[in-house]
N, CA, C and O atoms as a CHARMM CRD file, in Angstrom:
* protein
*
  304
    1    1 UNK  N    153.23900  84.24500  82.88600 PROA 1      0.00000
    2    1 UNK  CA   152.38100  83.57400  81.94200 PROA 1      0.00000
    3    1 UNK  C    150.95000  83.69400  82.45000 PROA 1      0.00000
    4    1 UNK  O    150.62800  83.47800  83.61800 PROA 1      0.00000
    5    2 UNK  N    150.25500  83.99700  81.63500 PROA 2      0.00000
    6    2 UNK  CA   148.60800  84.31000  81.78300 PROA 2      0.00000
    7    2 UNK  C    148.18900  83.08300  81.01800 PROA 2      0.00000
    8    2 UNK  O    148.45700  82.75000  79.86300 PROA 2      0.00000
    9    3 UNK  N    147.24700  82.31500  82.22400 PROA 3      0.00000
   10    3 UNK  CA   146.18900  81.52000  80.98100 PROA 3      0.00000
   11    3 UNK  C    144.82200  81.45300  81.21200 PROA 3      0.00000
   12    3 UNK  O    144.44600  81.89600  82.29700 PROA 3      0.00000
   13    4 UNK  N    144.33500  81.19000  80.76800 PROA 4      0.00000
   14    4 UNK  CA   142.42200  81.49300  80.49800 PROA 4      0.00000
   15    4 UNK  C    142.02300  80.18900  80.60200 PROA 4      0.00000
   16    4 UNK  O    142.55700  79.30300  79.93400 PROA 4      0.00000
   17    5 UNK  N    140.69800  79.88700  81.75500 PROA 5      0.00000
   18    5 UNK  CA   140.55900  78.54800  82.22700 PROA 5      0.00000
   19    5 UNK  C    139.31700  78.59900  82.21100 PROA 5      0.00000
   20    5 UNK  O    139.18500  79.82300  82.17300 PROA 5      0.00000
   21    6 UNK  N    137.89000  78.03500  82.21000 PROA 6      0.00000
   22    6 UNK  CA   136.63300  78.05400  83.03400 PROA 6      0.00000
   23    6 UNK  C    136.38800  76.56600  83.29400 PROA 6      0.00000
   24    6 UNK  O    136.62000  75.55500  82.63200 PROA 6      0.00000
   25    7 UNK  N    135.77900  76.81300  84.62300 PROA 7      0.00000
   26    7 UNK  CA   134.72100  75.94200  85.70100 PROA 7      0.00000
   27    7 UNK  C    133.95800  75.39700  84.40100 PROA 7      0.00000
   28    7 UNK  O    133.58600  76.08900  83.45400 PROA 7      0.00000
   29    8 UNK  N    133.75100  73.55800  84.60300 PROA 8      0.00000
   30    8 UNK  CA   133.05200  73.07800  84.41300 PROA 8      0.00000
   31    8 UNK  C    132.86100  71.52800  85.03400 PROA 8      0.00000
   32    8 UNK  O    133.63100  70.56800  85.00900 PROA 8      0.00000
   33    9 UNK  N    131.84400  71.64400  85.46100 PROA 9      0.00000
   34    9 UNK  CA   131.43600  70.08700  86.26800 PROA 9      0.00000
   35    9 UNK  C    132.18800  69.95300  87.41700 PROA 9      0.00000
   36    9 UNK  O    132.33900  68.81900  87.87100 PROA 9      0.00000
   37   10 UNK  N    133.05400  71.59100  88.37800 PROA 10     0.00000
   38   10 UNK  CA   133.72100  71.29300  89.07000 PROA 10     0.00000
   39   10 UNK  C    135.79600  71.00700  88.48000 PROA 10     0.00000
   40   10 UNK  O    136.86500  70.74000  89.03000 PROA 10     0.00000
   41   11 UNK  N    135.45000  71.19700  87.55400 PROA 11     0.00000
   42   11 UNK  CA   136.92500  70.49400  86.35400 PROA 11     0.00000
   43   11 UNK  C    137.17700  71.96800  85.99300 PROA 11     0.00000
   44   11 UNK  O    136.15200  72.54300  85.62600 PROA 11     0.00000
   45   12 UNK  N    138.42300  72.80800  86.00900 PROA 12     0.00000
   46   12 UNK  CA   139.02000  73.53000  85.52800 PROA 12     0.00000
   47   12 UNK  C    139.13800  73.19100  84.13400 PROA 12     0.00000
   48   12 UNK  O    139.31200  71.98400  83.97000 PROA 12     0.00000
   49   13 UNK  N    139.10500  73.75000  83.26900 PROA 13     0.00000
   50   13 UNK  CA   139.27900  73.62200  81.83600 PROA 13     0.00000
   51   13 UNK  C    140.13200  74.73800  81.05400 PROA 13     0.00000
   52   13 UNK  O    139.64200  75.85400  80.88100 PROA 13     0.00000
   53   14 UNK  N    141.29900  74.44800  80.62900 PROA 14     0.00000
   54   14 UNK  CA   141.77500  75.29900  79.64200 PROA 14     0.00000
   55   14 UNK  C    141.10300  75.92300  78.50700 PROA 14     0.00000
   56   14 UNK  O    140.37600  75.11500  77.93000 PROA 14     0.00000
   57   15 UNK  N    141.10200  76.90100  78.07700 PROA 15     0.00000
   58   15 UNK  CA   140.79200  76.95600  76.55800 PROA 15     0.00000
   59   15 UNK  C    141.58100  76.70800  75.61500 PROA 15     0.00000
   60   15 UNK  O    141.03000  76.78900  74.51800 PROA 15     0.00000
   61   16 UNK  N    142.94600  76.36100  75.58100 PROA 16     0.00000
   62   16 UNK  CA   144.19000  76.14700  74.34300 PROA 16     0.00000
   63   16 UNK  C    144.83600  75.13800  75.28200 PROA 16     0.00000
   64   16 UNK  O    144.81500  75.27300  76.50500 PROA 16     0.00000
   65   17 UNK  N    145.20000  74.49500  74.88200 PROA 17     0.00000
   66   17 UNK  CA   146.54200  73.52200  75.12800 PROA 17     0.00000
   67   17 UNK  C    147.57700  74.15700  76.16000 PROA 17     0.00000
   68   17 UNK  O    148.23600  75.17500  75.95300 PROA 17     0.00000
   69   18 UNK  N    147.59400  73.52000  77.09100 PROA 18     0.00000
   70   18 UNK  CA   148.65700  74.15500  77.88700 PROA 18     0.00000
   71   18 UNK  C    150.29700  73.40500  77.70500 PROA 18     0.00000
   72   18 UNK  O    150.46500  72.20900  77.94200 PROA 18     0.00000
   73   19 UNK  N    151.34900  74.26000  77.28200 PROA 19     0.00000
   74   19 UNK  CA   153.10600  73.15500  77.91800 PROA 19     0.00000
   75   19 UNK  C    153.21500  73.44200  78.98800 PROA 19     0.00000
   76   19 UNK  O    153.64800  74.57900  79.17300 PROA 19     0.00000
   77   20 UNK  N    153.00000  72.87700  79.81200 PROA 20     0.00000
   78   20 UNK  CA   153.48100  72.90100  80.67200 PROA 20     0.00000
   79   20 UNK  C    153.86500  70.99800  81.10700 PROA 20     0.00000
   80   20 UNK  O    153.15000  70.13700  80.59600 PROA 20     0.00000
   81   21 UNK  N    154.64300  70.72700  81.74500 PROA 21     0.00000
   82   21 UNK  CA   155.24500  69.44300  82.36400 PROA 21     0.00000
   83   21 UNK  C    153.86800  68.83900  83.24100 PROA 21     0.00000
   84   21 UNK  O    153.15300  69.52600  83.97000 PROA 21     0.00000
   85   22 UNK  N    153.73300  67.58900  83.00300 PROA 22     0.00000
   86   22 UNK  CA   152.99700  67.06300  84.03200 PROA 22     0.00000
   87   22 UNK  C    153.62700  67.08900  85.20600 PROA 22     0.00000
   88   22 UNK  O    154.85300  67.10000  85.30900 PROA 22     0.00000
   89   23 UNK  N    152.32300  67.10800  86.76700 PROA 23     0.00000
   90   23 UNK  CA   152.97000  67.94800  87.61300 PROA 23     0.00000
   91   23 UNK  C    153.07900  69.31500  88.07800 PROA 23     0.00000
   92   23 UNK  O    153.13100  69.71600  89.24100 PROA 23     0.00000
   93   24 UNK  N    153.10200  69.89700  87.11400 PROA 24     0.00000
   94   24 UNK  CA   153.10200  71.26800  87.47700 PROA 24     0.00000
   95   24 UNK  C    152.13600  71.77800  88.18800 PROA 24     0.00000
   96   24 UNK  O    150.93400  71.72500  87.93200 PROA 24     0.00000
   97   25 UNK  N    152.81700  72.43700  89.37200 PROA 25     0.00000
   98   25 UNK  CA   151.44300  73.05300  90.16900 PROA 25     0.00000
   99   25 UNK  C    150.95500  74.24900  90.26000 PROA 25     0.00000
  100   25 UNK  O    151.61900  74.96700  91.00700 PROA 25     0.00000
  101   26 UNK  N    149.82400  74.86400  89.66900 PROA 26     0.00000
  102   26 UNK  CA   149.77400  76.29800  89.43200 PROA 26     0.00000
  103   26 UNK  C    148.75400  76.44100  90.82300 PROA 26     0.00000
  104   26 UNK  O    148.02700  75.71700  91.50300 PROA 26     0.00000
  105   27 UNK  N    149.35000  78.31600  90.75200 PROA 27     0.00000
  106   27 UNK  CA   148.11600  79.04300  91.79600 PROA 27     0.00000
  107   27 UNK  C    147.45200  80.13700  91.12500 PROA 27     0.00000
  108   27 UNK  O    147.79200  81.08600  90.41900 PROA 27     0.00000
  109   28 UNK  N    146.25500  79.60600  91.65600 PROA 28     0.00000
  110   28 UNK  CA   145.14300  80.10700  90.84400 PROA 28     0.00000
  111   28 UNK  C    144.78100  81.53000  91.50700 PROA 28     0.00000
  112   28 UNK  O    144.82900  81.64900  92.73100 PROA 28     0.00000
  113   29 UNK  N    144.43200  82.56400  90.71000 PROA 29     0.00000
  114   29 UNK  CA   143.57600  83.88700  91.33900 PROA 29     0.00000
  115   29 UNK  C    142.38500  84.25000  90.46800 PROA 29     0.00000
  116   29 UNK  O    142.32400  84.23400  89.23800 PROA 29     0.00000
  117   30 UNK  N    141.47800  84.57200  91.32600 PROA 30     0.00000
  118   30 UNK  CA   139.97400  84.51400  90.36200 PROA 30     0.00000
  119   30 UNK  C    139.90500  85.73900  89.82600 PROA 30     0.00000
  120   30 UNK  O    140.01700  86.52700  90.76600 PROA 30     0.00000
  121   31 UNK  N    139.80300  86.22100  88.99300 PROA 31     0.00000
  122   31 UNK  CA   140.03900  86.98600  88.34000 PROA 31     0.00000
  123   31 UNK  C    138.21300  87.62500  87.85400 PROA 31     0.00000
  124   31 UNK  O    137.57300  87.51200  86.80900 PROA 31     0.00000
  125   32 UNK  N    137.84100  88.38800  89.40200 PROA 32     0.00000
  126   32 UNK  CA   136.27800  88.86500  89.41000 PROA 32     0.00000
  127   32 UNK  C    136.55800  90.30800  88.87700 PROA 32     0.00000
  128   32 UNK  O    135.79600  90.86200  88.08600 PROA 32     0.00000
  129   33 UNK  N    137.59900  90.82900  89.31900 PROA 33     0.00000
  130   33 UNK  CA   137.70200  92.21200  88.48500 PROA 33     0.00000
  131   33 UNK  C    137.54900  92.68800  87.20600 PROA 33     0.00000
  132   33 UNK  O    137.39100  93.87700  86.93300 PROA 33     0.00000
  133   34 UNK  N    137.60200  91.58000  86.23800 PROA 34     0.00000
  134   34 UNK  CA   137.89300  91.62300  84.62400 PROA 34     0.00000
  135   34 UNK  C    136.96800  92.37100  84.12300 PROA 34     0.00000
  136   34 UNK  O    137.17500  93.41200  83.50000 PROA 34     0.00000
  137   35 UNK  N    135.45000  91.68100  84.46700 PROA 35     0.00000
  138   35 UNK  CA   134.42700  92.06900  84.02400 PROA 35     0.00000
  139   35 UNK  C    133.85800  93.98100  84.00800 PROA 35     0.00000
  140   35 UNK  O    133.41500  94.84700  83.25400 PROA 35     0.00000
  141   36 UNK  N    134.31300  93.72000  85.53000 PROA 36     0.00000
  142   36 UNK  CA   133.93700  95.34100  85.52800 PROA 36     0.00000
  143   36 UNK  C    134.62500  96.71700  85.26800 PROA 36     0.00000
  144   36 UNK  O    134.32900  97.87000  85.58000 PROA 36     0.00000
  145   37 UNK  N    135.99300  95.97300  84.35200 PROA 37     0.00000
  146   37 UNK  CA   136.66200  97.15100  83.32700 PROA 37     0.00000
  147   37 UNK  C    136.07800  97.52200  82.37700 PROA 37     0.00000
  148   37 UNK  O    135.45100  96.83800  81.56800 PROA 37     0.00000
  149   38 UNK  N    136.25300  98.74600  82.39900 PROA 38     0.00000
  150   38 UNK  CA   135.88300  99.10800  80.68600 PROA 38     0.00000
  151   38 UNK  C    136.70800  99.27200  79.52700 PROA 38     0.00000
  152   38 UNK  O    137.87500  99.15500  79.90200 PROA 38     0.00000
  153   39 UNK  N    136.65500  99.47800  78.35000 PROA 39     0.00000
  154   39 UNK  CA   137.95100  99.64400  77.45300 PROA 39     0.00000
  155   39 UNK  C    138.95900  99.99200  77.98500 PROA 39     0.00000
  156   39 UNK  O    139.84300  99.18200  78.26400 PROA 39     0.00000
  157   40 UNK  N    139.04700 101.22700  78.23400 PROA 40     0.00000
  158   40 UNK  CA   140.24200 102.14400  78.90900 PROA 40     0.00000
  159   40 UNK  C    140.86800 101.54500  79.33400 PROA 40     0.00000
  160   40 UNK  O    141.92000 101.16000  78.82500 PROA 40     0.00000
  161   41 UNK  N    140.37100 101.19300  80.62300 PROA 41     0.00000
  162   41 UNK  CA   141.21100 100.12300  81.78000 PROA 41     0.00000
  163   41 UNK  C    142.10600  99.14600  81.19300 PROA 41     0.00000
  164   41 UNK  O    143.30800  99.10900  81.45700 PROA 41     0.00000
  165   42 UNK  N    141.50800  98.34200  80.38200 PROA 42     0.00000
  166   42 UNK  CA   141.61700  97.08500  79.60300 PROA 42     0.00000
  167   42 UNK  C    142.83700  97.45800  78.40300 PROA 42     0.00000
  168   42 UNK  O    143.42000  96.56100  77.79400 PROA 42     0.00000
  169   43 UNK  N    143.07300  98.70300  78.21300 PROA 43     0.00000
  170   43 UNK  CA   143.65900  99.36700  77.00600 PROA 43     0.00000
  171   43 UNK  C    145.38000 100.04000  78.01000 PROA 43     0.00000
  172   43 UNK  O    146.43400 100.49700  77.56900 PROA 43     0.00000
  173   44 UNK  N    144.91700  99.79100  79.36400 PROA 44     0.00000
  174   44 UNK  CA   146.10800 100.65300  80.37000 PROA 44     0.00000
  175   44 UNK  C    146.55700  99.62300  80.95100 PROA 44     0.00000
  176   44 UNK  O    147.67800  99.75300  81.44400 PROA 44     0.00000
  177   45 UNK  N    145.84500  98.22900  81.10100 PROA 45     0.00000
  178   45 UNK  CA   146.43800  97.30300  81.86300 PROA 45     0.00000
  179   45 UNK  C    147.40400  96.55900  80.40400 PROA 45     0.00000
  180   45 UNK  O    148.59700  96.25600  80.39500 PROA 45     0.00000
  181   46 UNK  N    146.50500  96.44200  79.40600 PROA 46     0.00000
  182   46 UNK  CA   147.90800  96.24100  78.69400 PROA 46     0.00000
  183   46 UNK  C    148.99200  96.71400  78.27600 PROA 46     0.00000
  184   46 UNK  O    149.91300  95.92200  78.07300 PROA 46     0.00000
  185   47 UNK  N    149.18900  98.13500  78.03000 PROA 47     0.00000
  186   47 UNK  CA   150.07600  98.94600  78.25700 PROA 47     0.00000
  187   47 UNK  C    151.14900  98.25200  79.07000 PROA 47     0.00000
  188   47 UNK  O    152.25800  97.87900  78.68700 PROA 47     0.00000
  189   48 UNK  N    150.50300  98.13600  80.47800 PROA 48     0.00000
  190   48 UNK  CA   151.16400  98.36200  81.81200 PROA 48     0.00000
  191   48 UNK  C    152.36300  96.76700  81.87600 PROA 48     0.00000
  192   48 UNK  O    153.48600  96.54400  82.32800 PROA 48     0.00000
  193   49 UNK  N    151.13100  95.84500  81.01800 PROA 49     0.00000
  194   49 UNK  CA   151.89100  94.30500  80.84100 PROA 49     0.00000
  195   49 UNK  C    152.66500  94.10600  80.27400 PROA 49     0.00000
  196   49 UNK  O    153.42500  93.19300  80.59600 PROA 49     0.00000
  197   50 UNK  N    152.94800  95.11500  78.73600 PROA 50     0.00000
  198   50 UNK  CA   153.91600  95.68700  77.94400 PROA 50     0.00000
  199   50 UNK  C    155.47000  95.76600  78.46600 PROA 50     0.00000
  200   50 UNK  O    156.48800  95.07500  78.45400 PROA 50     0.00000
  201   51 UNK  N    154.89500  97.37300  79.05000 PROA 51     0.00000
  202   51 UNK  CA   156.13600  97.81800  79.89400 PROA 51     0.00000
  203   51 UNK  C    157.08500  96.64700  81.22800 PROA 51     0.00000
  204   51 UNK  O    158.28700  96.48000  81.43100 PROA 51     0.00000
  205   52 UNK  N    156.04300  96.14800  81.78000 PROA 52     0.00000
  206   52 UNK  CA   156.50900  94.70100  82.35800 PROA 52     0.00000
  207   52 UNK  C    157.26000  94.11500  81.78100 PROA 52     0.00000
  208   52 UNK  O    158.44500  94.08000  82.11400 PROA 52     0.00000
  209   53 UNK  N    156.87400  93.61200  80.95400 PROA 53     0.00000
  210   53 UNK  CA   157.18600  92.42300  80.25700 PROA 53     0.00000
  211   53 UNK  C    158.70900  92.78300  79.60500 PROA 53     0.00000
  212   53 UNK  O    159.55500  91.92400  79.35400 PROA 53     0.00000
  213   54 UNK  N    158.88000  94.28100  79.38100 PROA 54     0.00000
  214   54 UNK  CA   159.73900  94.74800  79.03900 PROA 54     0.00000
  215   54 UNK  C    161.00100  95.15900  79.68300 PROA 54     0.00000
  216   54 UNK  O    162.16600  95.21900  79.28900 PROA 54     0.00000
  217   55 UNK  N    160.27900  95.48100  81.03500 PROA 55     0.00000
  218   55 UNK  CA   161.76600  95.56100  82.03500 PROA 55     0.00000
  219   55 UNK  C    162.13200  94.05300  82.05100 PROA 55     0.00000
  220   55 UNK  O    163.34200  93.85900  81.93900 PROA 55     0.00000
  221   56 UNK  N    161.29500  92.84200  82.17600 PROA 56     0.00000
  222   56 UNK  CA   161.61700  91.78400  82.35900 PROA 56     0.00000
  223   56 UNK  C    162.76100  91.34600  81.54000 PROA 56     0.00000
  224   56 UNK  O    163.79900  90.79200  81.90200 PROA 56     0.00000
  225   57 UNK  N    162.42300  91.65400  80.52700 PROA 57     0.00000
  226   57 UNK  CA   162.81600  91.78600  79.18300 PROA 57     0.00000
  227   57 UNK  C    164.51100  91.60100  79.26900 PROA 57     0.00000
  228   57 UNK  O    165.39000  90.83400  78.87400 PROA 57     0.00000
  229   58 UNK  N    164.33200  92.92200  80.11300 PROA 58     0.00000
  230   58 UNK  CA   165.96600  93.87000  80.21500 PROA 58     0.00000
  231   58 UNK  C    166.59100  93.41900  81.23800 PROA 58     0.00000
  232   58 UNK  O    167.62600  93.97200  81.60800 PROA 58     0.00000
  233   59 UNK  N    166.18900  92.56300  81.74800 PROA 59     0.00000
  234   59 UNK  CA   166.83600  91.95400  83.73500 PROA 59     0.00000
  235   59 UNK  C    166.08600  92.47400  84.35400 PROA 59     0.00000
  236   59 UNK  O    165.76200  91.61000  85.16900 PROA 59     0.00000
  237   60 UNK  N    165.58100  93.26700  84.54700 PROA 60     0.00000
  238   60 UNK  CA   165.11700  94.83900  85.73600 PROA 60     0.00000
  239   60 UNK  C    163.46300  93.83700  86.38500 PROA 60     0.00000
  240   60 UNK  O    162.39000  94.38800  86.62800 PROA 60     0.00000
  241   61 UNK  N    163.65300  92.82200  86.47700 PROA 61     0.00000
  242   61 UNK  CA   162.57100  91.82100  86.91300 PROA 61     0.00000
  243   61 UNK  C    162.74400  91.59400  88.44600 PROA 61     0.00000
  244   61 UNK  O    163.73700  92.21600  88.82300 PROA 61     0.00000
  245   62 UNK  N    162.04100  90.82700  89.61400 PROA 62     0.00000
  246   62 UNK  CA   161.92100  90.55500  90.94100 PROA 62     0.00000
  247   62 UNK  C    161.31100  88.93100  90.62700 PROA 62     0.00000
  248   62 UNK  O    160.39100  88.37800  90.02400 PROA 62     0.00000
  249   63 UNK  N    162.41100  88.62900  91.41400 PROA 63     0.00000
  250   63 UNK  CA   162.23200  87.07800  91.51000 PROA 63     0.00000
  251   63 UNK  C    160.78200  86.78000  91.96000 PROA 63     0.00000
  252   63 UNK  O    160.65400  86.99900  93.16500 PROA 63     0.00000
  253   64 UNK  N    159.26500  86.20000  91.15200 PROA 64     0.00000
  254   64 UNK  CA   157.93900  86.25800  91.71900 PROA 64     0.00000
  255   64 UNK  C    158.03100  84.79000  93.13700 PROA 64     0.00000
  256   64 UNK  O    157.14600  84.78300  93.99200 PROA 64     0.00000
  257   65 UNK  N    158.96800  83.88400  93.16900 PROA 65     0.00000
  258   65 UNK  CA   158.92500  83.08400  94.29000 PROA 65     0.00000
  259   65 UNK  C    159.20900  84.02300  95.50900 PROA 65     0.00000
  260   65 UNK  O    158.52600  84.08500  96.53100 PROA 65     0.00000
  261   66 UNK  N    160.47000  84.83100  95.19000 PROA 66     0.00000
  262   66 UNK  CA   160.50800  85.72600  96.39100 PROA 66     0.00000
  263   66 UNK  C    159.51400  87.08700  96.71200 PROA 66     0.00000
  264   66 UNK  O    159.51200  87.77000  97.73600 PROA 66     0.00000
  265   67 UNK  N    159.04400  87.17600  96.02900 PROA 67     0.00000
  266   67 UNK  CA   158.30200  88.31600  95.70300 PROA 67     0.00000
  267   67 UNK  C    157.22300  88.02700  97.01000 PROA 67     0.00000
  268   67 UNK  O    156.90000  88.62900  98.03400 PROA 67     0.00000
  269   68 UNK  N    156.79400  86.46400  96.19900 PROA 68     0.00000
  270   68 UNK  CA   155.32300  85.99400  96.91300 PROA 68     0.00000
  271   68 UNK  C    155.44000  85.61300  98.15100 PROA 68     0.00000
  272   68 UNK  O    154.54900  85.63000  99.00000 PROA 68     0.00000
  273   69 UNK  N    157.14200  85.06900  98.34800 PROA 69     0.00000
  274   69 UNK  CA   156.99200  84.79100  99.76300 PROA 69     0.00000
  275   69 UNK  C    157.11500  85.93100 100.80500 PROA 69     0.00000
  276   69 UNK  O    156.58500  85.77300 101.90500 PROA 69     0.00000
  277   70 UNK  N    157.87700  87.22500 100.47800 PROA 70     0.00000
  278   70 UNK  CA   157.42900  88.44200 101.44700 PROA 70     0.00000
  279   70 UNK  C    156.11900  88.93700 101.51300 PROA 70     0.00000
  280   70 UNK  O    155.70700  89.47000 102.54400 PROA 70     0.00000
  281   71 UNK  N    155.25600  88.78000 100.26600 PROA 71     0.00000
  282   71 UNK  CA   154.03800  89.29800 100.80400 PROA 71     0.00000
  283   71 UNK  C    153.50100  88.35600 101.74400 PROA 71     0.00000
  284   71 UNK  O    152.90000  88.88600 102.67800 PROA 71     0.00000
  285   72 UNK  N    153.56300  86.89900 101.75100 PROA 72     0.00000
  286   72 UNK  CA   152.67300  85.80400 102.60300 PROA 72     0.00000
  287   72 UNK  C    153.56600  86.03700 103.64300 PROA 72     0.00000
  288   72 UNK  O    153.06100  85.44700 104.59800 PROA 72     0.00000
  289   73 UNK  N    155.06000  86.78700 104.17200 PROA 73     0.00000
  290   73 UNK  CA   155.65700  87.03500 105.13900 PROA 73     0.00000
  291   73 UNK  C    154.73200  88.63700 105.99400 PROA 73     0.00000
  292   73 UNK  O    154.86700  89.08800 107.13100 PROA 73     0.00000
  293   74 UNK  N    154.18400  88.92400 105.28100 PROA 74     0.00000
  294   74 UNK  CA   153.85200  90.15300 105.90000 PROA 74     0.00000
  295   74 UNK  C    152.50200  90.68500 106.71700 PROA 74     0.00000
  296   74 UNK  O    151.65300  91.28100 106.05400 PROA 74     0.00000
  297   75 UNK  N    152.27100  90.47300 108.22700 PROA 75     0.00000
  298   75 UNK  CA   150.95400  90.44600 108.92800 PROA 75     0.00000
  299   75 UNK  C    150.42100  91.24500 108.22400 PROA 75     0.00000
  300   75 UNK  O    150.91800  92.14100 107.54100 PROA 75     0.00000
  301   76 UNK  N    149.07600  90.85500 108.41100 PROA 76     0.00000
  302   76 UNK  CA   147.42000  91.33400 107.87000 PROA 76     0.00000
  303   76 UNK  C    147.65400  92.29200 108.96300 PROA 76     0.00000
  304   76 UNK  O    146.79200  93.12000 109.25400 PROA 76     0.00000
């Protein structure tokens, strides 16, 4: 799940309504790269979220709790 937030007064702010459960604890990644795509990019990364979304789709997915904990398992 992707959601779209901006900084204000220090206060994270949604732009739409979020469901999620009170409680819920998200992790955040700043997302400085966005800007300096151009169409293309922007036209291949969705593609790419597509095809994702699509193996996901099919089973052919990786558990992202385990996912995240081998990368934070793995020395710099």
């Amino acid at each position: 799940m992707a959601l779209k937030a901006v900084v204000r007064d220090g206060h994270i702010h949604f732009d739409e309504p979020v469901d999620l459960p009170d409680g819920t604890v998200l992790q955040l990644v700043l997302d400085d790269e966005a800007e300096a795509m151009d169409a293309e990019e922007f036209a291949r990364l969705d593609a790419a979220l597509v095809r994702a979304a699509t193996a996901l789709d099919a089973g052919q997915g990786v558990d992202g709790e385990a996912l995240l904990a081998r990368l934070r398992a793995k020395p710099t």
